[in-house]
C-alpha positions as CSV (number, residue, x, y, z in Angstrom):
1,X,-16.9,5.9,-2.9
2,X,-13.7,7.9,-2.4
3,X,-12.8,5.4,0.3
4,X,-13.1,2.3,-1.8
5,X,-10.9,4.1,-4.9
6,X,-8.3,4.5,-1.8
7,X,-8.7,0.6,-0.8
8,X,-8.7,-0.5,-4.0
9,X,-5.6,2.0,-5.0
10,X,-3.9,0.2,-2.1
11,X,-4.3,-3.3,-3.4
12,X,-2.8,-2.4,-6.4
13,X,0.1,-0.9,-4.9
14,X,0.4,-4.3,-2.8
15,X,-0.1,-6.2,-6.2
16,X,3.1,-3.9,-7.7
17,X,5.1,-4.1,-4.6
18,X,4.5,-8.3,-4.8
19,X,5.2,-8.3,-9.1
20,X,8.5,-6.4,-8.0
21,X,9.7,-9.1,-6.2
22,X,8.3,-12.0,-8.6
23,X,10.1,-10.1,-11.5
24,X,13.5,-11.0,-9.6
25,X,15.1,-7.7,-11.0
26,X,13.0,-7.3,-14.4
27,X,14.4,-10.4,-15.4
28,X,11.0,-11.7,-15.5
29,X,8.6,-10.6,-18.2
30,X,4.8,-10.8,-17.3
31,X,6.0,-10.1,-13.3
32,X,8.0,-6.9,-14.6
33,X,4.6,-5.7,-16.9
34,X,2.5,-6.2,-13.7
35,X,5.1,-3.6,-12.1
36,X,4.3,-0.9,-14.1
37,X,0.7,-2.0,-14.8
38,X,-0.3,-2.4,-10.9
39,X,1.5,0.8,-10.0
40,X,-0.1,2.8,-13.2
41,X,-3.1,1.6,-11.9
42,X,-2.7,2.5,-8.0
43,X,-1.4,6.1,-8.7
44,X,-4.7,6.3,-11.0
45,X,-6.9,5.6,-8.4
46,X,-5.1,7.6,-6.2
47,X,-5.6,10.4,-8.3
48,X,-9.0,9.8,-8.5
49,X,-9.3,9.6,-4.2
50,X,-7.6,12.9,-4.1
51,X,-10.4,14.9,-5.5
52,X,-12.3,14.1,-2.0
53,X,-9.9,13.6,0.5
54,X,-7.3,15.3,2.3
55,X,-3.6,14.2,0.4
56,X,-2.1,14.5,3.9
57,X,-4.4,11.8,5.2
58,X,-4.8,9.8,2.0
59,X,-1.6,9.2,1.1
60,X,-0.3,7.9,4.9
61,X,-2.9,5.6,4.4
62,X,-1.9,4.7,1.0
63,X,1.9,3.9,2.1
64,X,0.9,2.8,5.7
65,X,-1.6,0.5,4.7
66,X,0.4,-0.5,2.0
67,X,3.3,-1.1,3.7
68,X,1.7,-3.1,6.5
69,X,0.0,-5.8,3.8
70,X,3.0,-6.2,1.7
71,X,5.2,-7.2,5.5
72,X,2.0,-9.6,5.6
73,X,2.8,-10.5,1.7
74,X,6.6,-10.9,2.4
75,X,5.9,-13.2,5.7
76,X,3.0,-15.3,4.5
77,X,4.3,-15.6,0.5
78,X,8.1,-15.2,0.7
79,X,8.6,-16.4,4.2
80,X,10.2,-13.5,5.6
81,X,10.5,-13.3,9.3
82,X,8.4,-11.6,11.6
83,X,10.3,-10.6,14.3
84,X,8.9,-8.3,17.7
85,X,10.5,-5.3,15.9
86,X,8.5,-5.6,12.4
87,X,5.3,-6.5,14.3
88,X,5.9,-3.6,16.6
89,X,6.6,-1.5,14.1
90,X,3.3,-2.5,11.5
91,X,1.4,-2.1,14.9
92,X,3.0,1.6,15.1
93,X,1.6,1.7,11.1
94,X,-1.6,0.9,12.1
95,X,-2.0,3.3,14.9
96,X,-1.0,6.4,12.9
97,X,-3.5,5.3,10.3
98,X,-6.2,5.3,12.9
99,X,-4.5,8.4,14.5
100,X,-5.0,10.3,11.2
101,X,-8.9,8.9,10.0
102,X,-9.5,10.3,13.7
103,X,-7.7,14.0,13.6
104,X,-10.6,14.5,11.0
105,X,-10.5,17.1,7.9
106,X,-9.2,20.5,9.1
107,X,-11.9,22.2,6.3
């Protein structure tokens, strides 16, 4: 269960991340609510993940994950490049997430 909090912590970080941009500086009202409600919401369930996993490992995965879907988000929605270097680098993301749920819980 503490797994899916995480996952579904990390879509509403990605759902924050996404209002940021639609809120084109807080100019925007209902994108500039869904800022503070999505990332009210992720650090909740965060919270919430913590009691039964490691932070260390939780929140890389939180940010790694995170930052890995909202390059997806930026190239697929806003129609940011992908260049070698980004893909490189979410593959990079992506390893050290796996690298981590590996190392397994030191306790």
């Amino acid at each position: 269960m503490h797994w899916l909090t995480l996952a579904a912590a990390i879509v509403l970080e990605v759902m924050g991340t996404t209002s940021m941009k639609l809120s084109n500086g807080f100019s925007r009202p209902l994108p500039s609510v869904g800022v503070v409600v999505f990332y009210g919401a992720s650090l909740a369930l965060l919270t919430v993940a913590l009691k039964k996993l490691d932070v260390s490992v939780a929140y890389a995965i939180w940010a790694g994950v995170g930052t890995a879907l909202i390059v997806m988000v930026g190239v697929l929605w806003f129609g940011e490049a992908l260049t070698w270097v980004r893909a490189v680098s979410i593959l990079l993301i992506i390893i050290g997430v796996v690298g981590l749920n590996l190392s397994g819980s030191a306790h």
